[in-house]
C-alpha positions, -999 to 999 in steps of 0.1 A, spaced: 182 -577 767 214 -578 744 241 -559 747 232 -538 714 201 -530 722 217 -519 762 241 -498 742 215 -480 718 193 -472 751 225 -457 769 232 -442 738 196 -426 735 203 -418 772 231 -402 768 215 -380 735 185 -369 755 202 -361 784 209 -317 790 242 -302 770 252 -296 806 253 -327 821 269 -341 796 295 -317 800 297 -329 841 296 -366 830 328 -362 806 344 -339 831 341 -366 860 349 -396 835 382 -374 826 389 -367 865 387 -408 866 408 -415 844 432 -393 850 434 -405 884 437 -445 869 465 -432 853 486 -412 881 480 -441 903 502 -468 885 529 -440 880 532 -434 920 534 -472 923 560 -475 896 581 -445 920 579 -469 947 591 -499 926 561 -524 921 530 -517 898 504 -547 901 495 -563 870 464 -561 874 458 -525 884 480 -511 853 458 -539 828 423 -520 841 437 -484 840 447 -488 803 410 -502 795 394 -477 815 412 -447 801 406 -464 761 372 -464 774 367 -429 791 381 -418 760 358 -436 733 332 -422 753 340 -386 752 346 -385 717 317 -402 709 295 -378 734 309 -350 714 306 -365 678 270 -370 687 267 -332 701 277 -317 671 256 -338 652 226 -323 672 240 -283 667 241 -294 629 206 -306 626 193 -278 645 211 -255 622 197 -274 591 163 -271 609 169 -232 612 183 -232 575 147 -248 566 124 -228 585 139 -198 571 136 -208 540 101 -219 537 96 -186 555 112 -168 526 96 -187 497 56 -183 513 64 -144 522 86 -130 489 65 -109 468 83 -129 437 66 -161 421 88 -188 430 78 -224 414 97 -258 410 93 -278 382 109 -318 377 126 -329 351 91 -336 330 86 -300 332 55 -303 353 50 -281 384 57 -290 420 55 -265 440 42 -231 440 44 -203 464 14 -180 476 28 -145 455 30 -163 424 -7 -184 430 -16 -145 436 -5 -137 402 -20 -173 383 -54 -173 396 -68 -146 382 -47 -157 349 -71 -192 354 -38 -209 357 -27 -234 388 -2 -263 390 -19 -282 372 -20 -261 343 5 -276 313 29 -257 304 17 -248 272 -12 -229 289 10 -208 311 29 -188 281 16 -166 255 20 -188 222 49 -160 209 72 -167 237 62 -204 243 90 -221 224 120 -198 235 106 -204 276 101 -242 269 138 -245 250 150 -231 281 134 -249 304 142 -278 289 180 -275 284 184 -265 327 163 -299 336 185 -321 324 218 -295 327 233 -276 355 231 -240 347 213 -206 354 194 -179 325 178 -146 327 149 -140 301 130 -104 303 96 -94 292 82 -128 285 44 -127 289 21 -153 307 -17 -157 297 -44 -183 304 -78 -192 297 -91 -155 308 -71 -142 283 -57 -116 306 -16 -111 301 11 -98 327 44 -93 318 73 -112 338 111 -112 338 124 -150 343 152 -164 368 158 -197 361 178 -220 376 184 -259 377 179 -286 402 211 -311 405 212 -347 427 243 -349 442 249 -374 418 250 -344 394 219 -353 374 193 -326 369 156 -333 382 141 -303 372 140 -264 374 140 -234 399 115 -203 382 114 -172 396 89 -148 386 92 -109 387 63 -91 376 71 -61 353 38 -51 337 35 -17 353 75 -13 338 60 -22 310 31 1 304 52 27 317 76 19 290 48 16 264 37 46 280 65 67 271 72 50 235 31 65 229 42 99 240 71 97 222 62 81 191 21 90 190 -4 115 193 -16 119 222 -51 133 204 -59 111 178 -31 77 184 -18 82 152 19 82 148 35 117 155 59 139 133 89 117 147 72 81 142 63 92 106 96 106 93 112 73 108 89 54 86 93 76 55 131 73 63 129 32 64 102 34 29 133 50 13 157 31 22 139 1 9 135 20 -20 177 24 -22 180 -16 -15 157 -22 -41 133 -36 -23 93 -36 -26 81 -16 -58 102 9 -72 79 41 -63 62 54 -26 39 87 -22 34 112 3 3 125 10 5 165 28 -32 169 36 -41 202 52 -83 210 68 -95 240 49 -109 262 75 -104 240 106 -99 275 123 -138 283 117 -151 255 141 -123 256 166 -136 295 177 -172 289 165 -179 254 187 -149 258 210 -113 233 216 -133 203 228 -155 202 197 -122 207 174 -111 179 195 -131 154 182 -133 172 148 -101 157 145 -106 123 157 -130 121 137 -107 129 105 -82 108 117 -110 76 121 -120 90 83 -85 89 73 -78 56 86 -105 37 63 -92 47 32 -56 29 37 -43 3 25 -23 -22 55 12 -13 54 6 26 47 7 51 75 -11 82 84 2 104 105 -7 141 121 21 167 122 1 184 144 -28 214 142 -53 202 111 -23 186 92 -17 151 83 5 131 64 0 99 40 28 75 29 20 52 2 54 27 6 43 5 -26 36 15 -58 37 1 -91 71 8 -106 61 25 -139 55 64 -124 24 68 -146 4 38 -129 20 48 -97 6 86 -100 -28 70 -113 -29 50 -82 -21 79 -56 -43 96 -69 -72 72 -65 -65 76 -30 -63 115 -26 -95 112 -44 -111 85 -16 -96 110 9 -117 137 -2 -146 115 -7 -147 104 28 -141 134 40 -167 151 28 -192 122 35 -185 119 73 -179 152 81 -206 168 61 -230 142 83 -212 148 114 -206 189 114 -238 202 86 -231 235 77 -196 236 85 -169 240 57 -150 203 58 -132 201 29 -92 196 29 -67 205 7 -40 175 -5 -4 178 -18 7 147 -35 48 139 -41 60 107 -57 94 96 -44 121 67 -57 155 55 -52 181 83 -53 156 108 -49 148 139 -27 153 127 9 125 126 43 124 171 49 130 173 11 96 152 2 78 173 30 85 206 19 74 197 -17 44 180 -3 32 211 18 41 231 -17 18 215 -39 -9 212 -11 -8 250 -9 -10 246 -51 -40 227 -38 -57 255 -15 -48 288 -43 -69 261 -71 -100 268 -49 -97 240 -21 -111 208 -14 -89 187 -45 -53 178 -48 -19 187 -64 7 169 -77 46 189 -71 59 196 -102 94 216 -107 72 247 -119 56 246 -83 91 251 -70 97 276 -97 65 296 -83 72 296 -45 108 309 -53 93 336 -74 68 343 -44 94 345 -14 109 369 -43 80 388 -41 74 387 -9 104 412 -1 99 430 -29 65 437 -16 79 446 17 97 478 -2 67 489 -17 49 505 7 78 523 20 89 533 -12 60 547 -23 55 519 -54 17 512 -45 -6 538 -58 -43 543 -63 -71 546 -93 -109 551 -90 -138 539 -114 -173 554 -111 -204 539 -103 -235 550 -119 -272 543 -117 -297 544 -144 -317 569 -132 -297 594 -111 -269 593 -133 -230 592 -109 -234 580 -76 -198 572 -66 -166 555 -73 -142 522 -63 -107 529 -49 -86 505 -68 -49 494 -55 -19 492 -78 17 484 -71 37 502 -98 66 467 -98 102 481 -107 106 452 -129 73 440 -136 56 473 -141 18 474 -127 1 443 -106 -34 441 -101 -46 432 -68 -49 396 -71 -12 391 -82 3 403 -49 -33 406 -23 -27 371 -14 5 376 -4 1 403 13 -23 387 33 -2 354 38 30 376 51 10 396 74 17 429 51 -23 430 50 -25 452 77 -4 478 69 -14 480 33 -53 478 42 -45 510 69 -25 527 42 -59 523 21 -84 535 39 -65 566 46 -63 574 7 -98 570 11 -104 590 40 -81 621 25 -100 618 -9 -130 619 5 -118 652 22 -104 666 -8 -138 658 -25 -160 681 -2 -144 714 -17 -151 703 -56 -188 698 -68 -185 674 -89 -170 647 -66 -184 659 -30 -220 642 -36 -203 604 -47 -191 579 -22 -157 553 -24 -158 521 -18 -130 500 -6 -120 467 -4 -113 451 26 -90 417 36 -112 396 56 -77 392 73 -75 437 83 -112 432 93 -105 402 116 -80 422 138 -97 435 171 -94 469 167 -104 473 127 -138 490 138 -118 521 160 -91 518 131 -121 533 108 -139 555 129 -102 574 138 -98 576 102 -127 589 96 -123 615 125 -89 626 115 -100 637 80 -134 651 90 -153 626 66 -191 622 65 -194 584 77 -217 583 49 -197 589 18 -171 559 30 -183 524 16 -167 492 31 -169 462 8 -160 427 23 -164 393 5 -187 363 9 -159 340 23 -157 364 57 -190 356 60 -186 322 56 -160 318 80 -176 339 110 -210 352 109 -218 362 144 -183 384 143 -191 399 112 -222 410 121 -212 421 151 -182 443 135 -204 456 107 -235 468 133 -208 489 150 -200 505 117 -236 506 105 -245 526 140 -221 551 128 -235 555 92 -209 537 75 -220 519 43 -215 484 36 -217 461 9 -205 426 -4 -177 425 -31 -179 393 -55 -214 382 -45 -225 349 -57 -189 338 -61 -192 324 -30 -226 296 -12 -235 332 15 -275 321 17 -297 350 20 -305 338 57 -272 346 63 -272 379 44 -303 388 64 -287 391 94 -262 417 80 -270 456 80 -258 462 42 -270 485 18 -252 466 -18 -244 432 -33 -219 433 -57 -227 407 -90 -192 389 -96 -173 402 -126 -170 362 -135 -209 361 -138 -216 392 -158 -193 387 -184 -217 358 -194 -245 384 -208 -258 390 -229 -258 354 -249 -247 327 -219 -287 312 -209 -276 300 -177 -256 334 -168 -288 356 -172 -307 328 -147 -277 330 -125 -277 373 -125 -314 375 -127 -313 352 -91 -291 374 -80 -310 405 -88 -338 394 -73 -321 382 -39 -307 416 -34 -339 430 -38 -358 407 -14 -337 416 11 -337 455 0 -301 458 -13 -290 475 -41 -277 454 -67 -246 470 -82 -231 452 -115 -194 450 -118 -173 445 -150 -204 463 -172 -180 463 -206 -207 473 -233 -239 489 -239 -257 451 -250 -245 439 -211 -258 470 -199 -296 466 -216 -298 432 -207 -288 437 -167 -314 466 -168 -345 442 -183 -332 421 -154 -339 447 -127 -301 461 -121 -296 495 -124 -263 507 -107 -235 498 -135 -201 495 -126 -172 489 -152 -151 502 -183 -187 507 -203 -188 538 -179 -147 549 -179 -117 530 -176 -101 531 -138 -86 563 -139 -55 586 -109 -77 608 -98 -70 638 -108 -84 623 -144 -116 615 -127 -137 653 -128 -129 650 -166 -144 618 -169 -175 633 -146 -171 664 -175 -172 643 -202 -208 622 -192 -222 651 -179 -222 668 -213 -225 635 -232 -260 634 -245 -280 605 -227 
């Protein structure tokens, strides 16, 4: 044995052996020497130190020495390793338990190592460390992760990227944010990448979430009120940087009488009536325009590009209000039969230094109402003389608000009169005597009425004139055999109470039930059947007579009619001025005729003007006459003279 391999074995010896008995062995080598070095120094205070001894004292302490600093180099060389053990083992601990993806990848950009959270995440992705890199990220955020990655394997350096998105052959996505890190030699050369994954896709549909409840509705997932005006906002200001085509349209589109299948078929059946609008909707745009609902039954269209000349770019809107309609009435006339599903459109062109975002609503919703007052289901363009009209309207509005309190409306009657029988009763006809505008008919200020809510007070007001005539009519025998009829707002009849609002009338002037005749119009009809007839068999019980005002102006059928307990139909005014010479008028009146009949209604004709109308509505089988051919609408006060004057009129 040499005397290397004697020293590496005590060495190994001396490595193996306890902490602790290393400690004795240097503490009894130290004792030695310090004894080999007090010896000499009592021999040199005696005066003779032998050469020898003081020689082997010096090598033994250089020796004893060497030793102990070599026991205790080699000691803390254990503690280190132990530690960088301990260092290890804790981190291996921490990169297989972290619930963050944690993966190495050398300077070829190829994975080394992966840890269990983030194989948890890849597997069901189909991805594994084999998996190029190409396959790990979603092809829109592949060439900002690989220039990354790229630049830390072959620099020292750290990054944070968010909301990057990893895919895979499934076709599944998660969202992750990225810590990346490179891996430098000592040397200072790079040899690859440190990539820690976060996973933030539950952040994320949270966020998307929020942005949908924010931004969409929550109904139909069209864009909301607020996503729309953004985008009408940005289509302007394009429009102001001159960019795109010079023009853009809105679209205001409004469901005419959504209301009627909300309460008829209930909120969850509305529900989907509007989805199903919305999918309608949604097929006859173009990519790049969006359609939006405000909420309710509206929605709104913008058409961002349009031809520059305003002609062609009206010509084209209009192509696609008309496709609106179209598709409307194709898929939800199949969807909801017998349901009105029309809608009424308001169409606004805009261009650079034009109205701004409220200022193109508001004219929008205008001409849409333009839209509803020209009978519904078509569109309308604004114009300034729409604006002109709503002004004059609010106008009216308040002026109509003084009327009944200042006593301006007022009251005239026109007799009835049958064939055979001769007077058989009279029509109580409103007026509003206009300070400026001196007397409206009904139809210039009824709508309004009803739209302002005034409907109720007026329609009360009303029927007491009728009542208190009706009293005042008992005491005089020419007028206590005839009847009044009155008109009545489908919007009064709707209110809860209009039945007991009658009857107390009634009561309060000691009126026959009998002699009071309550006309209502084929749209309340339409819009709820089962409540009308409901409302009208309460009245009927208590010998109230009913009729229908305007009939065949309306699509009532006579199923529908059937199920009502009337005693009249009223022939439009619109279709009896056709006779005597309009062909398709007398087959129009004569169906008419013959419907009320059927059903065993009195057919009364309205707007009777002269004796050649009268003859030719009697061949036709009416014979109740209504109109200035019997007097002119008269205060009534000048009514007994007109009973006078065709009571001693000859025939």
């Amino acid at each position: 044995m040499d005397r290397n391999t004697l020293i590496d074995r005590l060495f190994r010896w001396l490595e193996a052996l306890p902490r602790q008995h290393i400690w004795l062995l240097g503490v009894g080598l130290s004792v030695l020497m310090v004894e080999l070095l007090v010896a000499p120094i009592g021999y040199l205070i005696k005066g003779h130190v032998p050469p020898d001894y003081l020689f082997t004292g010096l090598v033994t302490a250089v020796l004893v020495a060497s030793v102990v600093l070599w026991l205790a180099g080699r000691v803390l060389q254990r503690a280190a390793r132990q530690s960088l053990r301990q260092q290890l083992r804790m981190q291996h601990l921490i990169f297989e338990t972290t619930p963050l993806g944690v993966l190495t990848l050398d300077a070829q950009l190829q994975v080394t190592r992966i840890n269990p959270a983030a194989l948890q995440r890849m597997q069901p992705l189909g991805l594994n460390m084999q998996s190029a890199l190409a396959d790990w990220w979603h092809p829109d955020d592949l060439p900002t992760v690989r220039r990354h990655l790229q630049q830390l394997s072959t620099e020292s350096g750290r990054l944070i990227l968010q909301n990057q998105r990893i895919t895979g052959p499934t076709g599944r996505v998660i969202w992750v944010d990225l810590a990346l890190s490179s891996l430098v030699r000592s040397s200072g050369e790079g040899e690859g990448v440190l990539l820690i994954l976060t996973d933030v896709s539950q952040r994320h549909e949270a966020e998307q979430a929020i942005q949908k409840l924010a931004y969409f509705d929550a109904l139909t997932g069209l864009p909301n009120r607020r996503l729309m005006q953004d985008r009408l906002q940005q289509a302007l200001a394009s429009r102001q940087q001159g960019e795109g085509h010079a023009h853009g349209a809105v679209i205001f589109i409004d469901l005419d009488n959504f209301k009627t299948i909300n309460d008829t078929l209930g909120h969850q059946v509305g529900d989907r009536f509007l989805q199903t609008v919305a999918e309608a909707l949604g097929r006859c745009l173009r990519q790049g325009d969006t359609l939006a609902r405000l909420g309710g039954d509206e929605f709104v269209v913008i058409l961002p590009e349009l031809d520059a000349s305003p002609a062609v770019a009206a010509l084209d809107t209009a192509r696609v209000a008309k496709k609106i309609l179209a598709q409307l009435e194709q898929v939800l006339g199949q969807a909801y039969p017998g349901f009105p599903t029309s809608a009424s459109l308001g169409v606004v062109l805009f261009r650079p230094g034009g109205p701004d975002c409220d200022e193109l609503l508001r004219r929008a919703d205008i001409a849409m109402y333009q839209a509803k007052a020209a009978g519904r289901n078509t569109f309308r363009f604004f114009e300034e003389a729409m604006q002109n009209e709503v002004n004059q309207r609010a106008a009216l509005e308040t002026e109509l608000r003084r009327a009944l309190p200042g006593q301006q409306l007022f009251c005239l009657y026109q007799l009835q009169a049958r064939e055979v029988g001769g007077l058989c009763g009279a029509e109580l006809l409103l007026r509003w005597r206009h300070p400026q505008a001196g007397v409206l008919l009904p139809e210039q200020f009824i709508g309004l009425a009803e739209q302002s809510q005034q409907i109720q007070a007026i329609g009360q007001w009303v029927l007491e004139q009728a009542c208190a005539q009706l009293a005042l009519w008992r005491g005089q025998p020419l007028l206590q055999e005839l009847y009044l009829s009155v008109n009545v707002s489908p919007v009064q009849f709707a209110q809860a109470d209009f039945v007991s609002q009658v009857l107390q009338a009634l009561e309060r002037h000691q009126v026959p039930p009998g002699r009071l005749r309550l006309e209502i119009t084929e749209s309340l009809i339409l819009q709820d059947l089962e409540s009308c007839a409901r409302k009208l068999a309460q009245l009927r019980a208590h010998e109230v007579r009913l009729g229908v005002d305007h009939f065949g102006a309306g699509h009532s059928s006579a199923a529908d009619l059937s199920r009502l307990p009337l005693d009249q139909l009223k022939l439009s005014r619109r279709i009896v001025q056709g006779l005597p010479d309009d062909r398709q008028a007398i087959v129009v009146v004569k169906t008419l005729i013959d419907t009320a009949h059927n059903l065993g209604l009195e057919p009364v004709a309205v707007g009777v003007e002269t004796e050649a109308q009268r003859e030719q509505l009697l061949a036709l089988g009416c014979s109740t006459f209504q109109g200035h051919a019997l007097g002119q609408p008269v205060p009534v006060d000048e009514l007994a003279q007109q009973l006078m004057v065709r009571q001693l009129s000859p025939g």
